[in-house]
N, C-alpha and C positions, 0 to 999 in steps of 0.2 A: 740810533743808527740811521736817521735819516739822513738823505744825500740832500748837498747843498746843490746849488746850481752848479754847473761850468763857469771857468774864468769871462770874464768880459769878451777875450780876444777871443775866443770860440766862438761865443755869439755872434761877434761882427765878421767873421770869417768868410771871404766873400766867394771861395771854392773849397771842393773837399778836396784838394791838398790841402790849402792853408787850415782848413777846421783837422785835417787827420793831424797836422804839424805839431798844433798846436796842445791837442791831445796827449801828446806825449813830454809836454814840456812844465808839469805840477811836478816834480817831483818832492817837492816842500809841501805841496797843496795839502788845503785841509780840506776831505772830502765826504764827514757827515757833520751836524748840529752839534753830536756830542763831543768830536774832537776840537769843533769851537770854542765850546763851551768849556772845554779841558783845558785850551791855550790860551783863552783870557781871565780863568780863572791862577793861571800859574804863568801870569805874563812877567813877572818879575824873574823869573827864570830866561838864561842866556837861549835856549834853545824854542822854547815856547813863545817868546818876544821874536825870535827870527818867523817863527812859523806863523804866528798871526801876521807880521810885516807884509811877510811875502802872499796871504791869501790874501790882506787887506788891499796889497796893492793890484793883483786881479781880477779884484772885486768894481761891482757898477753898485747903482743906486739901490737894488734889492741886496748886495752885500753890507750894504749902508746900514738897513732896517732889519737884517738881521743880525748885525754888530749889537743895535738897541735891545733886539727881543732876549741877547744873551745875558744884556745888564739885569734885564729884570727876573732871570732865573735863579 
């Protein structure tokens, strides 16, 4: 159950509008280690393939390196 970071756009959010905005906009989000590790281990499924998609693409360079640390679990 560990948490992952926030999306990227959270990070660069350059007011808390934009960072409260954005907060509410994971609804797909994966939001510990072990539901990572749940959706790439059953990536070949339609639903778990959408839900990696979707964190990978609000992921930066520390979602990068934790895509790696899941391979090697």
């Amino acid at each position: 159950m560990l948490p992952l970071p926030a999306a990227k756009t959270q990070w660069e959010a350059r007011s808390e509008e934009t960072w409260l905005g954005e907060l509410g906009t994971g609804v797909l989000s994966i939001t510990t280690f072990g539901e990572l590790v749940e959706a790439k281990k059953r990536r070949d499924e339609a639903f778990h393939a959408q839900w990696l998609n979707s964190w990978n693409a609000e992921s930066d360079h520390l979602g990068f390196l934790l895509n790696l640390a899941v391979t090697m679990v």
